[in-house]
N, C-alpha and C positions, 0 to 999 in steps of 0.2 A: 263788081260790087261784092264786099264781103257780108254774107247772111249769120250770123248765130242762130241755132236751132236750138232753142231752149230745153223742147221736150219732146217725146215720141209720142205718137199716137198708139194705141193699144187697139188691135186689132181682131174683134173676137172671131174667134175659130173652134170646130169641134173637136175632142177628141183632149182635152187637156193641154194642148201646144198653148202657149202665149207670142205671141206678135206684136212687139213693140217696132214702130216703124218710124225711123228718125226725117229720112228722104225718102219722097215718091207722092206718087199720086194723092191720098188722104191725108200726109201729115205738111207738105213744105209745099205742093202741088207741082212737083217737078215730075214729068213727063221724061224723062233721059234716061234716068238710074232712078233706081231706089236699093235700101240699105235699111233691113232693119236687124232688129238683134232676136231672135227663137230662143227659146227654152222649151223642150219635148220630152214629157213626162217617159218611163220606160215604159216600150212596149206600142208609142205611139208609130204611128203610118199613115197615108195618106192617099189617094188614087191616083193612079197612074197621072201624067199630064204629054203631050207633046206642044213646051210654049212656044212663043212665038219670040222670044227675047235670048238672051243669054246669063245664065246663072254660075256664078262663083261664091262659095259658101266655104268659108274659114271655119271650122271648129276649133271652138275654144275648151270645151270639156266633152265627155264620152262619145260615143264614137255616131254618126251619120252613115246608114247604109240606104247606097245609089244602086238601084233593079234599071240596067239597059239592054243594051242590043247583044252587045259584046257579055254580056254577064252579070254579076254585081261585084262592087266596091266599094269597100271598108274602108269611110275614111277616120280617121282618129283625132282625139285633139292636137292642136299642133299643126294639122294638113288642111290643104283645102282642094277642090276639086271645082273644075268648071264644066258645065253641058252645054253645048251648043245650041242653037234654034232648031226645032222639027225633030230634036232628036227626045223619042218616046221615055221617059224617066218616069222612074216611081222612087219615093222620100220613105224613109223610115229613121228608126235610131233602136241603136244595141239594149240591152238590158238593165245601163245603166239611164237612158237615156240618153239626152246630148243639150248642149248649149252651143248655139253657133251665129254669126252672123253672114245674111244673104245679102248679093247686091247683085242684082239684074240691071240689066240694058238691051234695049230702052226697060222702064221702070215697070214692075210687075202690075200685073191687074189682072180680074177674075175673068173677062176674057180671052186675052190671051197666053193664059196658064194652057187653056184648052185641054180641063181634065175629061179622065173619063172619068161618068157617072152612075 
């Protein structure tokens, strides 16, 4: 069956970030993936998480920095990087900010982000 998705759900968050979310749990109620599109004012971050899903996150303008195990990683617009499940990440973005879209699997949700608080 083919779905059109009209609109995104906007999804309030602190810290200045916007979360428009096209697929996933709140906007289309798909439980697999979700897919929404960030915009992260400069200077914004986030706390640590170890999810329980898998995250691939394409940036489309300013740069996404990833704090893991191994180090951290700049990614730029134009890159994208994916983290696996159980592996501890922490979100930020450069000084310009950043604009990027996330798609997780199965679809994100505030339990199993599993941040620390």
């Amino acid at each position: 069956m083919v779905r059109r998705i009209e609109n995104a759900t906007r999804i309030p968050v602190p810290g200045g970030k916007i979360i428009d979310e096209y697929v996933g749990r709140v906007n289309s109620g798909d439980t697999g993936i979700s897919i929404a599109h960030m915009k992260a004012p400069a200077g914004w971050d986030e706390p640590a998480q170890t999810p329980e899903f898998t995250e691939y996150t394409l940036v489309l303008s300013g740069t996404v920095v990833v704090e893991h195990a191994e180090g951290t990683t700049e990614v730029h617009a134009g890159q994208a990087i994916a983290c696996e499940p159980g592996e501890k990440v922490r979100y930020s973005c450069g000084p310009e900010g950043a604009e990027y879209v996330a798609v997780c699997v199965p679809a994100f949700s505030p339990e199993t982000a599993r941040r620390d608080e």
